[in-house]
Structure formats: C-alpha cells, structure tokens
N, C-alpha and C positions, 0 to 999 in steps of 0.2 A: 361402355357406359361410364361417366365420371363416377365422382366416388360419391356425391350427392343424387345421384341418380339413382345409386342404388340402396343408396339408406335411405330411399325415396320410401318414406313410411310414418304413419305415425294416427294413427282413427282419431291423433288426439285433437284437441281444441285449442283454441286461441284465447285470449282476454275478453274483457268485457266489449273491447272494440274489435274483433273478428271481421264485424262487417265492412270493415275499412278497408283499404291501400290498395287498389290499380292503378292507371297510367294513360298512357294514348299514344296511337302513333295509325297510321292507313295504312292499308293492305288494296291489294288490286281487285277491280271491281268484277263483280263474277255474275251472269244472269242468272236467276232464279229457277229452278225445275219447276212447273208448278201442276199439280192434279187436279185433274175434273172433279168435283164434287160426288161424293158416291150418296148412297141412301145411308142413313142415322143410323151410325154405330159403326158403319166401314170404313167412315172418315174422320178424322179430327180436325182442327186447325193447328194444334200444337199436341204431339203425340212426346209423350216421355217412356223412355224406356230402364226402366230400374226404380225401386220404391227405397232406394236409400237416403242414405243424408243429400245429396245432390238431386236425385229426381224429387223427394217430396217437397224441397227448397223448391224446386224452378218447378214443380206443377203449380204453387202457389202462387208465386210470381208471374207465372203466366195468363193463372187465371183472372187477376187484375187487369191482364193486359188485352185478352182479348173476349173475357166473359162467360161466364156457368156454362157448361154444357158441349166447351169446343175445346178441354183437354184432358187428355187422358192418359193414366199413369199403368204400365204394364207391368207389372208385379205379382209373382207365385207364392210367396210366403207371407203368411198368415199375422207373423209377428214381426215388427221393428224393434233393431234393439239399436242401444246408444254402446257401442262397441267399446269406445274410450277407457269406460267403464271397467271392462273385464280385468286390468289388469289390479286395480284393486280389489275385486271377487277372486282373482286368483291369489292373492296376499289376505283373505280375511277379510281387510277392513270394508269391506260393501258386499249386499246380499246379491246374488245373481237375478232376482226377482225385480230389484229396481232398476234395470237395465234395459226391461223389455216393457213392450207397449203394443196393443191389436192394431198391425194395419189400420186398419179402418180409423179408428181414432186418430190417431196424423194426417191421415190423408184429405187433405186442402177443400173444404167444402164447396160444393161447385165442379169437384174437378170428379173426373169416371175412374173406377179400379178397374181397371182390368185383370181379374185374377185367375192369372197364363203365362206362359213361357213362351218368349220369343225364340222360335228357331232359324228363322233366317230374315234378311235383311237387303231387300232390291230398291237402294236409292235412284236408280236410272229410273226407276216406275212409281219412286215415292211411296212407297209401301212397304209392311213387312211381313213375316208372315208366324201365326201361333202353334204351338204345339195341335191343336184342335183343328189343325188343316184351314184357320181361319185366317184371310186378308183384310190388314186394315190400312189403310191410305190416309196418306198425312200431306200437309205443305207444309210444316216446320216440322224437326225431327229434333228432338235432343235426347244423346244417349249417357247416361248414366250406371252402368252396368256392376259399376265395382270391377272387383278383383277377384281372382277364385283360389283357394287354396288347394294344396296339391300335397298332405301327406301321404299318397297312396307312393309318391317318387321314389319317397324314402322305405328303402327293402326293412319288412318288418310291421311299416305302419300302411293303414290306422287300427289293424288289429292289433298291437301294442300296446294300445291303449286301455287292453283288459286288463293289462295287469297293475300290480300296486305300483307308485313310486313313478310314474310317469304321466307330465300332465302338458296341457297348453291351454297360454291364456286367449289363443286366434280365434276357438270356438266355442260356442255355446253348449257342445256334447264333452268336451273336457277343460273347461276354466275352474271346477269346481277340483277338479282332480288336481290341478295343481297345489291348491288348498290341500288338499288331502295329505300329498307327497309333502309339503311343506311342513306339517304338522306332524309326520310320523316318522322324521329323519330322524336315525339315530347317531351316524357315525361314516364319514367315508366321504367322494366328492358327490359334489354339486353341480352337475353342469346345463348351463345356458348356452342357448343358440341361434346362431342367425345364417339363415342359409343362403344361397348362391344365385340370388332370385334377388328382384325388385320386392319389396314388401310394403305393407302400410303398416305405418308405423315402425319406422326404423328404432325409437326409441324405447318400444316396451320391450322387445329381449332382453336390455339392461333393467329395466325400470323393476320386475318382477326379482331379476339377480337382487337388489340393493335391499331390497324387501323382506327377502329371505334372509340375505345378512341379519337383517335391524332385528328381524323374528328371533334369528337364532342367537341374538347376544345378547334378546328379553327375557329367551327361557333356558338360556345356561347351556345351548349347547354350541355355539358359535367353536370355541376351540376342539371338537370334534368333525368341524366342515371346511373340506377343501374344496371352496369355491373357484367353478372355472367359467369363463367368458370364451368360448370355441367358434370365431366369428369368419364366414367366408371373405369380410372385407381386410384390408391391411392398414385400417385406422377406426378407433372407436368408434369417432360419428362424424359425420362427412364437414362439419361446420368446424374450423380450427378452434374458433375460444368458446364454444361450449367444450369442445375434445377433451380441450387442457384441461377446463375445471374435473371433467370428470374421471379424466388419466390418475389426476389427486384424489379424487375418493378413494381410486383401485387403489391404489398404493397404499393411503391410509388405512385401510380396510384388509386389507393381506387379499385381495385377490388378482388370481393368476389369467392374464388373459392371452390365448394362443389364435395368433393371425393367421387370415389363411386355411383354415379347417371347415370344412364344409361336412356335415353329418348326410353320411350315404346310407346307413344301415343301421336297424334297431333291435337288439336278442332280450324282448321284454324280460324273456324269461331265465335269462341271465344275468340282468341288468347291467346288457355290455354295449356300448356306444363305439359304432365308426366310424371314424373319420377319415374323409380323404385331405392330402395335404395339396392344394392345390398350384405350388410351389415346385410341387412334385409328382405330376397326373399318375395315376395308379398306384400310387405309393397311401396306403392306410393306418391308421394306428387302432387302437382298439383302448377304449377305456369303463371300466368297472366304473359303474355310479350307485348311490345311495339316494339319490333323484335328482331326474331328469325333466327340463323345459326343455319342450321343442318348440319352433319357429319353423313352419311348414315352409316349403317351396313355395311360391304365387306365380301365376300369370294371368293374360285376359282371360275374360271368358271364350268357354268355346264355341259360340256363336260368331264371336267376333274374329275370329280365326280363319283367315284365307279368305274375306269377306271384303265387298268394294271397298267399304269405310277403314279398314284397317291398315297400318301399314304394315313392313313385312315382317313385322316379331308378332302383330296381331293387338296391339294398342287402336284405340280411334284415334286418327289420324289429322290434327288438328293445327291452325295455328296456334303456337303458345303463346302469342299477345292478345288475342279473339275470341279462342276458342271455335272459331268458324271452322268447319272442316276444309282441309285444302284445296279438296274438286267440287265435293260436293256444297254450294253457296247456302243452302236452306238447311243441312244437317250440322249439329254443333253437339261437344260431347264436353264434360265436367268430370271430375273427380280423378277416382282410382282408374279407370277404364281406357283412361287418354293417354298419351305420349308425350304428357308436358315434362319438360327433367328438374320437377321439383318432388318432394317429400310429397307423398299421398295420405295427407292427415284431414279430417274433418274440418280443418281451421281453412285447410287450403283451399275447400269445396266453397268454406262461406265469404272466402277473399273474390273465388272462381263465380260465386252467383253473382256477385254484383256486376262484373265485369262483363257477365254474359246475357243479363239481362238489359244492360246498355246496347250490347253487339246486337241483339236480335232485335231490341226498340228499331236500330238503324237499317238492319238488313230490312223488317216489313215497311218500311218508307222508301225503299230502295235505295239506300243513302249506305255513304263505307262505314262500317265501324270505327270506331276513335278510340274506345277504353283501350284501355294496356293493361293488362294482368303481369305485374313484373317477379310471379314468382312465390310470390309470397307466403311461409307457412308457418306452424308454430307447431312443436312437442314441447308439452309440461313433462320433462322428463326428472319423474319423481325417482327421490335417492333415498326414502323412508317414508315412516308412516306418518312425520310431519313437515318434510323437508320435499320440496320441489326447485328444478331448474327451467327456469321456463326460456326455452330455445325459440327464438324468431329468425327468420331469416330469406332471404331471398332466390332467384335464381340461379345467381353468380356464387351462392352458398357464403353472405356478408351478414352478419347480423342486422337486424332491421327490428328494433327493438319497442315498444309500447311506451314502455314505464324509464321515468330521468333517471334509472338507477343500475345498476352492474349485473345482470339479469344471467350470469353465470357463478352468481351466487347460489347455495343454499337455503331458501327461503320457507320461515311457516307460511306466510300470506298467499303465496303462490302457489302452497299445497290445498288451502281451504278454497282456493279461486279450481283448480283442478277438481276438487274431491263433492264442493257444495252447488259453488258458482256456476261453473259451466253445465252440468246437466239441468239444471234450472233454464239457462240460457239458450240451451241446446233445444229442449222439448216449447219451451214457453215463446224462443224470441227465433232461432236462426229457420228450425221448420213450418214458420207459418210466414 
C-alpha cells in the first residue's frame, strides 16, 4: 500500500465547504440484480448498513430520493458519537459528553432503525442477514461499516488499559485515560503511536503528541518529557507539504521521532513498550514510558471478511470514482469500510456522499454513473490548543486546498473552525 494509503486516516472534517469536490468520468454498464418484493419489514428499497457518519448521511439522502418508509438503517449501538472530537477530550480541552448523541436522535426521520447486527451478507440474493436469525432483502444496498479496531493484536492490550499512564484517544472506554495520563506525568518518555495497519485518521497519533507537548510547557513540566513519535510508517504523513511543515514543529519542539517501529507488546505493569523494528522483522526494542498513547491496529469488519463484496484484504470492494461496487451494480459502499486509497476521515465520507448519491440517482434510471470522486479528504491536524494545520488533499496525495492561503501554516482560525465549527457542521448540516 502507498504511503497515503496507509495514513489513510483521520475521523476528522473538512471546512465549511466539505460538501464540495468530485468529478466524472463512465464506468461499464452492469445489469441490475433485482428482488422480488417481500412482506413489510423484509424488504427495503434502499437498505443501509452502518449508523455512522456515512450510513446516517446517505439514510437521509436517500430518503429524499425514494420516500418514508423504504430505507433502513442497520445499526447495534445505542449512541452516535462525532469521533473527531476525541482527540481534544483526550488533551482536556472538550468534555467527552459533547461527542456523543442517541441514535435515534440522528437518525433521518422517515428512515427505519434497525437495531442489529449484521452477520452475513448474500448479494447474489440481495439480502442480508441479522444476528436474530433475520432476512432482510433490499434492491439498493449501501454499506457503511466503518472500521474495527483491534487492540486485543497488541500482546498485553486491552487489559492494559487498567492500569495508570496509558490511554487512547480511538475509543470511547479510554479517550478520557489519556487525559488522565496526561495530567499525571511526572518525568521520563512520552510515547505516541501508529501502528502497521490502515487507520482513520492518520493525523490524530500526532495531533494528541503536540498537545501534550503545549500541556506540558503550560505547566512547567515540558523539560522533564521525552517525547517520542514510534511510527510504523517511514514519513510523518503521507502528503509532502503538510510533512514538511510538520517535520519543523518536531524539530522546533525537541521531539524525537523513530520510523519504522511498530508497537507488538504492552507490560502495563511495568510501563514497558515494544517495539518491533520493521526494518528488521523479529528484531524488538523495549522502552520504559511515563505515558503512553496507543493507536490500535484497524481492519474491516469482520463480517465483511471473506465475503462476496469484499475484496481479498476484506475492504468493500468498490470503484473509487463511483463508489459502485465492481460486480455487484446495485451494491455501493462509502467511508472507512471501502478500498478507496484515500485518508478515511469524516470529511472524505462528506466529499464520498455527494458523489454517491449522484452514482445511485443514475444507476435507479438505469443510466452509467458520471460523478468522479477524485479522492478527496481533509485532517485539521491540530499542533496545540490553538493552532491547527488543516491538511486537504487528494488521491494522488497533491494538496487540493479550500482557502487562497498557505494552509500548511499554523493557524488560530482553523483551530476554532476544528474545535467550534465543524461539530456544529457535523450534527446540524452533513448528517441531515
């Protein structure tokens, strides 16, 4: 995978114009699978799978498109959160409480919850099927699954996580722990991580690092922390002139970053980190910390794993100008879940809606798609508690920039557009 494939990451958000930028170009025309009608409730017209940033976007969307009552959203958990968010809850400055929201409240009025777990998935039959042994039969399918995270990889976690001095901002059972860790450093390293896996949000590994710095040079204890950057890639961030600007904070900053280091193993209770050198397979180091950020492994989920729609790593399997799945014509998949080789950020869901609710306008006319999704994503990769870089960029990993201005700068505006703006944005404008 390039190297932008795999700091394919970021939950974060885009500007106030997110809903912007695709493209066009044809794809070959494919006939439609189409299912018999079942009795009310077995069948949708437009079945979505995942209640996150991408499914509640396109339940809404869709229910404009084809009316109350004929989409439905299949989703287990109770609460939606705005993810972005966490990395300022793990730095202090936001409450983990304004992050989250009941399902039910987001979800598209008109449109059905289905509150279930999908276990399997037979597009040859246009259907799929629920934890509860139940069949539901669709003629559009759009999957949205997210991403799953995987600290159980890392020997050690997520029982680890009992102890003091270790946190992460991925989840909602420890974003607060890293607050905690943060708060109760006395002396010794620091280390941040990103591990050997695709991730979303490639930018918050560093974003919570630069945080910690600002924290600890607030309250005097900055020259007692040796902060490290342990990254399984061999360049900061996959985009060259954000890289740079950021290459100069490290430096500015005294912090140390080691390429190539992929975290295998966690001794909570030693507070010893190890690393493999992947430069050098079985070859480990071991390093003593005074707190730790972890950055879990990711992959698809495991439903989608060895399944029609996926391809062989177990992503949905999709065009990345369409979003159209490649065999199957009436299945289409968005977000974290898919195989596009861009950044998996929230911004790139709301670049991917637009583009996909053009694709699917054409596919029910029986017409080819035209939009072009060229890629497009955005991390506000914030470098303190009032400074943001806000990263744009495309497929080819080229900046593709919003604003007439050097957007690899340091900016207050673009922290308060991060911190105020976009969850504003997020709840009020991109999910409805």
């Amino acid at each position: 995978m390039s190297a932008i494939g795999v700091v394919s990451s970021c939950s974060c958000l885009h500007s106030g114009t997110w809903l912007l930028k695709p493209g066009m170009r044809k794809m070959s025309s494919l006939g439609l699978h189409t299912a018999a009608r079942c009795a009310a409730k077995d069948y949708y017209e437009v079945l979505v799978l995942g209640g996150g940033t991408g499914g509640i976007t396109m339940g809404a969307r869709m229910k404009r498109k084809v009316g109350e009552g004929n989409v439905a959203v299949v989703e287990p958990s109770k609460t939606h959160y705005y993810q972005p968010l966490w990395t300022l809850v793990g730095g202090g400055a936001k409450q983990l409480a304004a992050s989250a929201r009941p399902t039910g409240s987001v979800m598209p009025k008109g449109v059905e919850w289905i509150k279930s777990r999908v276990t399997a998935l037979d597009p040859d039959k246009n259907c799929i099927w629920l934890e509860n042994d139940t069949k539901i039969s669709y003629k559009y399918l759009i999957i949205a699954l997210g991403i799953s995270l995987h600290y159980e990889k890392i020997k050690g976690l997520p029982e680890g996580f009992h102890h003091p001095k270790i946190g992460s901002n991925y989840s909602v059972h420890t974003v607060e722990k890293t607050w905690k860790a943060l708060q109760d450093f006395k002396e010794g390293n620091a280390i941040f991580t990103f591990p050997n896996t695709p991730v979303k949000c490639a930018g918050a590994p560093q974003k919570i690092m630069y945080l910690s710095e600002a924290y600890w040079r607030k309250t005097g204890k900055r020259s007692k922390a040796n902060i490290m950057f342990n990254t399984s890639l061999g360049v900061v961030f996959g985009v060259k002139k954000y890289a740079d600007a950021l290459l100069e904070i490290i430096k500015e900053r005294n912090i140390a970053v080691n390429y190539k280091r992929n975290l295998v193993e966690v001794r909570a209770d030693k507070q010893e980190a190890v690393f493999e050198n992947l430069d050098k397979p079985g070859v480990t180091e071991v390093h003593q910390y005074e707190m730790l950020h972890v950055t879990p492994p990711m992959g698809p989920p495991d439903v989608l794993i060895n399944s029609p729609v996926a391809d062989e790593i177990g992503w949905v399997d999709v065009n990345k100008e369409t979003l159209q799945h490649k065999k199957y014509p009436n299945v289409f998949g968005i977000g974290d879940c898919t195989n596009l080789p861009t950044s998996k950020t929230a911004a790139a869901v709301a670049a991917q809606s637009a583009v996909l609710d053009k694709t699917i306008s054409l596919v029910m006319k029986n017409q080819l798609p035209t939009k072009k999704y060229d890629g497009y994503t955005s991390c506000p990769l914030v470098t303190g508690y009032n400074k943001v870089i806000l990263a744009e960029f495309d497929y080819d990993a080229q900046p593709l920039e919003t604003f007439p201005i050097d957007q690899s700068k340091e900016r207050v505006t673009m922290y308060h557009m991060k911190a105020d703006m976009m969850p504003f944005l997020y709840w009020n404008m991109l999910l409805k």
